[in-house]
N, C-alpha and C positions, 0 to 999 in steps of 0.2 A: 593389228597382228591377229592372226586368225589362229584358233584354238592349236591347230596341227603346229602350228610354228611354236608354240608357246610350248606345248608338254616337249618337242623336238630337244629345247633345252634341257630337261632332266630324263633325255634319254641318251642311250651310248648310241654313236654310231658305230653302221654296223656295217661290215662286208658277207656278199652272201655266193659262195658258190654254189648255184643253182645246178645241179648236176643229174642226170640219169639216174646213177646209181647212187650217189651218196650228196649229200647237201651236208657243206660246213658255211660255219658262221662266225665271221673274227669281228669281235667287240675292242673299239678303239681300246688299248690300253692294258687289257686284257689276255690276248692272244685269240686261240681258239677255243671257242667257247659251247659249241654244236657239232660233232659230225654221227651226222646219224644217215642210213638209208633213205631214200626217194619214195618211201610206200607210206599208205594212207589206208586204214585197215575200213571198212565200211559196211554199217549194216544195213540191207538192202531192204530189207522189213521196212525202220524207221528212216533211213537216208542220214543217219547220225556218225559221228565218226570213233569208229571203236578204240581206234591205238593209231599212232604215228610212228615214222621213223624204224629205232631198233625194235620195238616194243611191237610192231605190227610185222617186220621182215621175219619174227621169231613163228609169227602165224603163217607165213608161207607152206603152204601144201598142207594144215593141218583145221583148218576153219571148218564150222558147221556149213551146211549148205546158204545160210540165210548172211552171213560175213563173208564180204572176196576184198581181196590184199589187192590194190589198185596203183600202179606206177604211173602216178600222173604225169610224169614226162619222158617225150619219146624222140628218139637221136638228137638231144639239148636241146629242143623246142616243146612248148607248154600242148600236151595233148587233150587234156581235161582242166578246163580252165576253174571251175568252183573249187575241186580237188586241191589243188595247186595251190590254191588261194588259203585253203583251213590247214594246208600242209604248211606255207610262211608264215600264219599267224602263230599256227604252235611251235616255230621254230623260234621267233622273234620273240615270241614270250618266256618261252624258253631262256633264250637269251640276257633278259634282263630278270633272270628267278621268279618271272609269272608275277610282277609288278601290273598295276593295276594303270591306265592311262596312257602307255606305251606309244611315243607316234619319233621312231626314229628316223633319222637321213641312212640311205641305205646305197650301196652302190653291190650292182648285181653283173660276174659276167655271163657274158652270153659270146654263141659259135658264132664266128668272122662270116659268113655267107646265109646266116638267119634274113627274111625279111623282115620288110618295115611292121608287115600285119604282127611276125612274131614277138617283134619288140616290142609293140604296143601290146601283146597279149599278156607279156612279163610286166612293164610296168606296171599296169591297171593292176593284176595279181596282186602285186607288195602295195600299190595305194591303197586296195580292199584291205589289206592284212595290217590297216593303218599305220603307214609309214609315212612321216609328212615329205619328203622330197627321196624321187628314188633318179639314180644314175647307173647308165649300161657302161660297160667298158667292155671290150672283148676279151675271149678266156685268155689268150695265149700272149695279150700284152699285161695282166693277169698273171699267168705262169713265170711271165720272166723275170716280172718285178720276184714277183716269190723265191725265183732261183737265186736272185742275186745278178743276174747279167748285168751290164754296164748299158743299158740302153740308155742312154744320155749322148754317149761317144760317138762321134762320127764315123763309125765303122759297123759291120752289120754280124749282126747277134743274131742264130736262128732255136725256134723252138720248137721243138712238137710234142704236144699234151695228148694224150692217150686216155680220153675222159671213159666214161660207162658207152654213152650213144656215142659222141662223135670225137674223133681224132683234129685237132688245131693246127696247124702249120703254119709257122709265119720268120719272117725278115724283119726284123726291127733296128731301125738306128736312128738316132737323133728325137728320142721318145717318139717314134713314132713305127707306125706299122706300112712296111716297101711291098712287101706281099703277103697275101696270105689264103691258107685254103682251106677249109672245111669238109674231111671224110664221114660220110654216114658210117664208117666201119671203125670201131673200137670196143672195149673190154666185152661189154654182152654180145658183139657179132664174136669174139676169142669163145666163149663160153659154150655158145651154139655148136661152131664148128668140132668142138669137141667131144659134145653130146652126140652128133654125128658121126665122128670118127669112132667113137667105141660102140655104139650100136651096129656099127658099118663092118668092123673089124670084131669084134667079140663078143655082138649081140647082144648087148649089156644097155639098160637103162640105166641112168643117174641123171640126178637132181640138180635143178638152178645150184644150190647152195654148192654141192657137190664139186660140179664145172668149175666155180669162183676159188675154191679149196687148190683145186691140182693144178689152175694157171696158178697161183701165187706161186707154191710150192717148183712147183716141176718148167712154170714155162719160162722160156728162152729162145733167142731171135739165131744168138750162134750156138755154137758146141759149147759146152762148160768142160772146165779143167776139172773138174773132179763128175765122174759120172751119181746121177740122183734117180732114185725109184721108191716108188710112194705103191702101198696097197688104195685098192678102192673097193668098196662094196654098192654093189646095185640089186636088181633086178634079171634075169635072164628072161630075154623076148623069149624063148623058145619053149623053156622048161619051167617059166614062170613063179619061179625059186630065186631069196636070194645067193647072191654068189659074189665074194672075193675074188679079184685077180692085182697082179703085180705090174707096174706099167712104168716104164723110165724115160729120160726125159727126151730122150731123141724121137719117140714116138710122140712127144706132147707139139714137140716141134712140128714133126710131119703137120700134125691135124692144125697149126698154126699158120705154115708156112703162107697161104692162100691172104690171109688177114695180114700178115705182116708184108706182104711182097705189094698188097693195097697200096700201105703207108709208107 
């Protein structure tokens, strides 16, 4: 029995949604035990890592020149493989309150139309971040245990997960996955087009954070029964002043319809 297998015992296993924007972490027995942001704060001086997770997303747009906030993953695939790596160990540590010896069995999902190279790029990742056996499953077979669906039942259950990078689609029945399809467009392409539409329409600059604020709040795929309007404050491209305006929800829609009409 080799070292990894042995501390494996007096570690929890772990589930790890590796995500775009947000990476949670369910410890058998426990529930959820991690959900923090996909950011890895990094001083480019020393190559050291300043902040993880919430604690570095809070440094977005405010770092000195020699610290940049780094999203090691791009549309659910691993873009900065070291990153990625110091980003699962501190999550994993995390996980077990920064216990000392840590080498749990992990099972990570990953988007239904990733290659093989990306899958090995996740594995390896959670081996480095010393996990002694790691297992993929796909997000959206993933999602549906989590909803609750009945995919046991010889009848077809569909899903679609709407991650940070990429949107899942799939047909499931008989535990198993009949179709499935993987959009590069989800939550941060919604946020974009947004940041576009009020530039485009009101000349107005706003913020990563900003975008994520007013899809929660404001956005929607149909009409809502009761109409919603949110103030926002930015920047004016023009007069380079900032500036308040008032914006509701059917206009949030517009600048969505494009991302959702994708999926």
């Amino acid at each position: 029995m080799n070292f990894r297998s042995l501390f494996s015992m007096f570690s929890s296993d772990l589930a790890i949604d590796l995500g775009t924007a947000n990476t949670l972490v369910y410890a058998k027995g426990q529930g959820i035990v991690v959900n923090e942001p996909s950011i890895v704060a990094i001083n480019k001086s020393t190559g050291e890592v300043e902040a993880v997770g919430r604690e570095a997303k809070d440094m977005l747009g405010r770092t000195p020149g020699n610290i940049v906030a780094i999203r090691p993953l791009k549309d659910g695939v691993i873009a900065d493989f070291k990153v990625t790596e110091k980003m699962l160990n501190y999550f994993i540590q995390k996980a077990h309150n920064r216990k000392m010896f840590v080498h749990p069995r992990i099972v990570i999902g990953v988007p239904s139309e990733i290659t093989q190279v990306e899958k090995r790029a996740v594995q390896d990742s959670a081996m480095r971040a010393k996990a002694s056996e790691v297992f993929l499953v796909e997000q959206a077979m993933m999602a549906a245990i989590g909803a609750g669906l009945p995919i046991t039942e010889p009848s077809g259950s569909m899903i679609v997960d709407i991650g940070g990078g990429t949107t899942d689609i799939a047909v499931i029945s008989l535990s198993g996955i009949v179709y499935s399809r993987s959009v590069r467009v989800a939550g941060n392409e919604m946020d974009e087009a947004m940041t576009s539409y009020l530039k485009r329409k009101y000349n107005l600059l706003i913020g990563e954070r900003t975008a994520e604020q007013i899809k929660i709040q404001l956005g929607s795929a149909y009409p809502l029964e009761k109409p919603m309007t949110m103030e926002i404050k930015g920047r004016h491209l023009l007069e380079g002043v900032p500036k308040t305006i008032a914006i509701d929800d059917s206009e949030i829609r517009d600048a969505l319809s494009e991302c959702v009409a994708t999926i």
